[in-house]
N, C-alpha and C positions, 0 to 999 in steps of 0.2 A: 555500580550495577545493582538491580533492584529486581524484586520478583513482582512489586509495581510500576512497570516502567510506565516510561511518560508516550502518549500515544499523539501522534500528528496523522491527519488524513490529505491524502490527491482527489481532486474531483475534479469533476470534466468529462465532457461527453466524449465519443470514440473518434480517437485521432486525431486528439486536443493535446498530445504533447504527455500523458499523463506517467505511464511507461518510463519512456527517455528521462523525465525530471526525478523518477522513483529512481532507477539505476544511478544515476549522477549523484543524488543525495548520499545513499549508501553508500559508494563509493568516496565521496568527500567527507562524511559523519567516523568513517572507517578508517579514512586518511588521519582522523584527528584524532584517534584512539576508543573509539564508543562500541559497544558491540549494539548491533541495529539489525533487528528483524524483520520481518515482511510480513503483509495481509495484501492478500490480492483478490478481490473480488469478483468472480467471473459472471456474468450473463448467460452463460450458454454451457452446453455440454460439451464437458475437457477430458483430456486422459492423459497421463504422464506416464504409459506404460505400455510397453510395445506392443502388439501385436502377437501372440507366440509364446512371450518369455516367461518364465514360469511363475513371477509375478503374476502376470497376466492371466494363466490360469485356473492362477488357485482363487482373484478375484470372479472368473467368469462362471469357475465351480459351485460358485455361492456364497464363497468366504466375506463376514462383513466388515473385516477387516484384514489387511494386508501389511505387515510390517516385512521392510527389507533390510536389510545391516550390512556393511561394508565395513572394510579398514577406515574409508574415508566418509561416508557418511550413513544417514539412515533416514528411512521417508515411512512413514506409514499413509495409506490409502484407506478409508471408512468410507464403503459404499451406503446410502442412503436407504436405496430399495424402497423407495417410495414413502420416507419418514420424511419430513419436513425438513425445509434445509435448517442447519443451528446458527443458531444467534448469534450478533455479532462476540455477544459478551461470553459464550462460551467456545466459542474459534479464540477466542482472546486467553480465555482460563488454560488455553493447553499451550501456551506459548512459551518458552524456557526463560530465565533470565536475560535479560537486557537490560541494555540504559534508556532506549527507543525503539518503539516500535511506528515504521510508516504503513499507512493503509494506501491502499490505492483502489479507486473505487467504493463500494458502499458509501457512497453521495448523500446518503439522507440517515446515516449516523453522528448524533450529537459530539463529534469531538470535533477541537481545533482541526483547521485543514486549510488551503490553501488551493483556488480552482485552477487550475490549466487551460490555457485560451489558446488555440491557433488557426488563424484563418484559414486554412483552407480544412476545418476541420466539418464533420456531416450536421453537424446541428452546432450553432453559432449562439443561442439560445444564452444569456448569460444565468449563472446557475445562483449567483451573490446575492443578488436582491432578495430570493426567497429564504434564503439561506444564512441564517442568524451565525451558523457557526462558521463560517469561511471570513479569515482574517487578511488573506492579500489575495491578490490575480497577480498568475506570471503571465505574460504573454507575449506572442512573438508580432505583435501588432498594438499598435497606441489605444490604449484605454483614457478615457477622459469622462465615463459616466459613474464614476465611483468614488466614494473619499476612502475608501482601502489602500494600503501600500498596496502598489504595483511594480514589479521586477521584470526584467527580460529574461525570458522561459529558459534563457541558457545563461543566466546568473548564478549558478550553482554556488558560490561562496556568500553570496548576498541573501539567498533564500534559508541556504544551511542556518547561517548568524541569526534569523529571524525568528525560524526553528527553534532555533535553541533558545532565544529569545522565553517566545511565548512560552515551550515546554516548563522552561525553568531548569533544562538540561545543564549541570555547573561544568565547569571548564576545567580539562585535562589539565593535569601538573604536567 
């Protein structure tokens, strides 16, 4: 474990699979002993906080920051308020130790990553060609316009290995 982990990115347009391949990865990188963090990149405006709860109010009160703590875990909230959203590289600098961290989303950050392809997805657009840093396509449909590996989007042991692969992630005793 490192307080520089090694960073792999998902990309792919919405309901390309991107999601579903981030959960399985974690789940399988977790299976083999690694602690693996998350980036998830949203498009739009989110809230992870209920309506009411007193979280909620003390964000809505004007707090610009919201930190909550439990037995079992803790999440802090930093409202913007109309400051620019942060970079990837310091979303990245608050991130605790691990051995991996996946991104999912931010498509046009310079790190290794891997596109998600699924046909019936809203934009079919392939993202590879423009895209220096994308090292293989999953997808749940025959690709033949690439010299990239290519995996089936639910190859989850095949993409992990590839992962680690590239990362230079070394292997649990």
């Amino acid at each position: 474990m490192t307080t520089n982990p090694r960073i792999f990115g998902i990309a792919g347009w919405k309901n390309s699979g991107k999601t579903g391949l981030a959960v399985r990865l974690v789940e399988e990188f977790t299976r083999r002993g690694y602690r693996i963090s998350t980036i998830k990149h949203a498009h739009h405006d989110f809230d992870i906080d209920k309506v009411g709860a007193d979280s909620y109010r003390h964000r809505e009160a004007g707090a610009h920051e919201v930190v909550i703590v439990s037995g079992t875990r803790y999440a802090i909230m930093h409202e913007l308020r109309g400051a620019p959203e942060p970079s990837f590289e310091e979303i990245l600098s608050r991130i605790g130790p691990s051995d991996l961290v996946l991104i999912e989303g931010y498509k046009r950050e310079p790190v290794p990553k891997i596109e998600a392809r699924r046909a019936g997805a809203s934009n079919r657009e392939p993202l590879a060609p423009t895209d220096p840093h994308i090292r293989a396509i999953a997808a749940d449909h025959e690709v033949t316009d690439t010299d990239l590996p290519v995996f089936d989007l639910d190859d989850t042991n095949a993409i992990a290995d590839f992962i680690a692969d590239v990362t230079g992630l070394p292997p649990k005793a």
